[in-house]
C-alpha positions in Angstrom: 1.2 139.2 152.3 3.8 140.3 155.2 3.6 143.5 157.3 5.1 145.1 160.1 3.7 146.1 162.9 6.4 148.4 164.6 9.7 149.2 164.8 12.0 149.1 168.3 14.8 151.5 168.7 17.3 151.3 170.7 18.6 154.3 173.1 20.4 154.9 176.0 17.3 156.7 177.5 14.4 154.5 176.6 11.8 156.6 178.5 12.8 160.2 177.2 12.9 158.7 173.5 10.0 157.5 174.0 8.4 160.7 175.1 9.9 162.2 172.1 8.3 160.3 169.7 5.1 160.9 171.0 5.9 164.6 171.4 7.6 165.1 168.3 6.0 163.0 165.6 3.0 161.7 167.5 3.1 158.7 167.2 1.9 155.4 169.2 2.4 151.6 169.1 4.8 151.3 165.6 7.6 153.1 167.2 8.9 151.4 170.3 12.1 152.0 171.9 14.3 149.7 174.1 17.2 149.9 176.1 20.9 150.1 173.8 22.7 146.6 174.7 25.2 147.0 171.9 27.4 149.5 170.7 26.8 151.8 167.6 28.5 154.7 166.3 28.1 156.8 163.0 25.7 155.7 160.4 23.4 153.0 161.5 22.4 151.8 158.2 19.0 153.0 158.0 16.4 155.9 157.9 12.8 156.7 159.0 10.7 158.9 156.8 7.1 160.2 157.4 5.6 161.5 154.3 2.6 164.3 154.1 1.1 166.2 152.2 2.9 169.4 152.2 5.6 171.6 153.3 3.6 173.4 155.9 3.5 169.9 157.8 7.3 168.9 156.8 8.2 172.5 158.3 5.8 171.4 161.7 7.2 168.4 162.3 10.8 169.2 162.1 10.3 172.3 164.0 8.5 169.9 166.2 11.0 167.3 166.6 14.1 170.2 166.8 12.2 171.5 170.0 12.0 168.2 171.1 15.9 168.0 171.2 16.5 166.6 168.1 19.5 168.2 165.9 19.3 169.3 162.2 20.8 166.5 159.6 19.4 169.0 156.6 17.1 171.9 156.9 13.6 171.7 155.4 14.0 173.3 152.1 12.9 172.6 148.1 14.0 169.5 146.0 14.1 167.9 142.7 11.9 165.3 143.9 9.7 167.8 146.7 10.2 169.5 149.9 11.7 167.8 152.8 14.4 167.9 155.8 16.2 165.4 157.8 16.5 165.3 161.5 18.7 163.2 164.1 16.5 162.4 167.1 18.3 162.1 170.7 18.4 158.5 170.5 20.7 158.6 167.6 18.1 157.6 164.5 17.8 159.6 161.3 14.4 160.8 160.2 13.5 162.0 157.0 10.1 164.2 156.9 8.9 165.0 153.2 6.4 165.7 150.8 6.1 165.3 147.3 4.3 168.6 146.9 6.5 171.9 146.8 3.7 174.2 147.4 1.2 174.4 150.5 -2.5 174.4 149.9 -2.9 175.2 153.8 -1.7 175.1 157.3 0.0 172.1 158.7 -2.6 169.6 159.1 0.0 167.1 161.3 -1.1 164.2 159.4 1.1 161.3 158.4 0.0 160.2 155.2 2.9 157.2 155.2 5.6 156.1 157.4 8.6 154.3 155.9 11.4 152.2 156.9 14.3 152.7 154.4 16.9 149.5 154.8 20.5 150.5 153.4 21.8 147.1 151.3 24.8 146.2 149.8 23.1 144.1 147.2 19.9 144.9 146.1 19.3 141.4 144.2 19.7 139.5 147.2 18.1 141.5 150.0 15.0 141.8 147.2 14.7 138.0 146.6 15.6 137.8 150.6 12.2 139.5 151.5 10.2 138.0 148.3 10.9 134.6 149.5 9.4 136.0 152.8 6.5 136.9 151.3 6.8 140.3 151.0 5.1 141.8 147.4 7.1 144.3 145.2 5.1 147.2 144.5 8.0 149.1 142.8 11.5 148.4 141.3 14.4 150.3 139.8 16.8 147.9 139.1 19.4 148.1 141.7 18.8 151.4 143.1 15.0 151.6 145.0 12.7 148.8 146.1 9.7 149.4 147.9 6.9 146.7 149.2 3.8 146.6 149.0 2.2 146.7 152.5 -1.4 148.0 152.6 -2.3 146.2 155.9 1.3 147.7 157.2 1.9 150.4 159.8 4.8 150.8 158.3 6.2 150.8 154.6 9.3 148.8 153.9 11.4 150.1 150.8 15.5 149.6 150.3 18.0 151.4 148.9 21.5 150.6 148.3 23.6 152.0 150.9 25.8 154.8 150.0 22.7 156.1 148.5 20.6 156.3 151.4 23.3 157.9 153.8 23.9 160.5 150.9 20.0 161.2 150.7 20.0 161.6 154.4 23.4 164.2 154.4 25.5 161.9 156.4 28.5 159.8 155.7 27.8 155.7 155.2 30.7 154.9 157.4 29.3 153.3 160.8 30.1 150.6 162.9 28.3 148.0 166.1 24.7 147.5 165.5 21.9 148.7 163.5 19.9 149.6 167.3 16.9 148.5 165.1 14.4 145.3 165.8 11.7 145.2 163.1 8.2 143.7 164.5 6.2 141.8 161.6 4.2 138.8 161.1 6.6 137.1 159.2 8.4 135.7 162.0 12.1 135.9 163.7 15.1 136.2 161.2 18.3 138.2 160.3 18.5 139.6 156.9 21.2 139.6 154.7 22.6 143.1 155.5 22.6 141.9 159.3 18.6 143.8 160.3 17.0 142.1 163.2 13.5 141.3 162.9 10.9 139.3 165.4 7.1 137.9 165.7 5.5 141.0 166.3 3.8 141.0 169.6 
């Protein structure tokens, strides 16, 4: 069964993105950053999302991460599906912090119960059979609109969406151009996907 290991951002200041995520979010070794060789502007196609346990944490954490110098995308608050809020760090990514529980049951524990990569596709079909023929196992499908894999040795949770849907989730328009600034590390080896995501051997 395929995992990943970490994910590489790029930024123009890999040193003080780096020092945000580990002030910010705390964490280590599944988010690395690297130095932006390519141009990218507007939406880059795809989101990060930690999941806890309730909105006590969501509120920490985005708090957290706007102290760190990142700027407000959507402000925590209720929805249909929990409580959440989305964040765009300095280096340019979009961060989604959520959880499926609208009520707290304590103070913000800062734990990270899951941390998912969201891919934005323009064909769900194909980028599903894509990773399935990588050996990647579905753990849950809705047609064409959400996939997500099953990774329990993972770091990190791959799920797609279609597009347009994931940059209306996140509050931001779907129109972007250059490159992703995203390398996923896994032990599936060195490929391009169909909607143009870079991934390598995981070192």
């Amino acid at each position: 069964m395929a995992s990943i290991e970490c994910v590489t951002l790029a930024a123009t200041d890999p040193s003080a993105a780096q020092d945000f995520y580990t002030t910010a979010f705390g964490l280590g070794p599944q988010v690395r950053v690297q130095d932006a060789e390519e141009p990218t502007a507007g939406f880059r196609g795809f989101t990060l999302s930690l999941t806890v346990a309730q909105p006590a944490t969501v509120r920490g954490f985005v708090d957290a991460a706007l102290d760190a110098g990142a700027t407000a995308v959507k402000p925590a608050a209720k929805s249909f599906w929990g409580y959440g809020g989305v964040v765009r760090t300095p280096d340019g990514a979009l961060w989604k912090v959520a959880s499926s529980s609208k009520k707290d049951k304590g103070p913000d524990t800062r734990q990270v119960e899951q941390f998912v990569l969201l891919l934005g596709v323009t064909d769900m079909a194909v980028s599903k059979q894509f990773y399935v023929d990588r050996g990647f196992v579905v753990g849950k499908s809705y047609g064409r609109k959400y996939v997500e894999f099953e990774t329990p040795s993972s770091a990190v949770k791959l799920a797609l969406y279609p597009r347009h849907a994931l940059a209306k989730d996140a509050g931001v328009s779907p129109d972007g151009t250059g490159s992703h600034g995203l390398t996923i590390g896994s032990d599936s080896g060195s490929f391009t996907d169909p909607d143009g995501f870079e991934w390598a051997a995981a070192s």
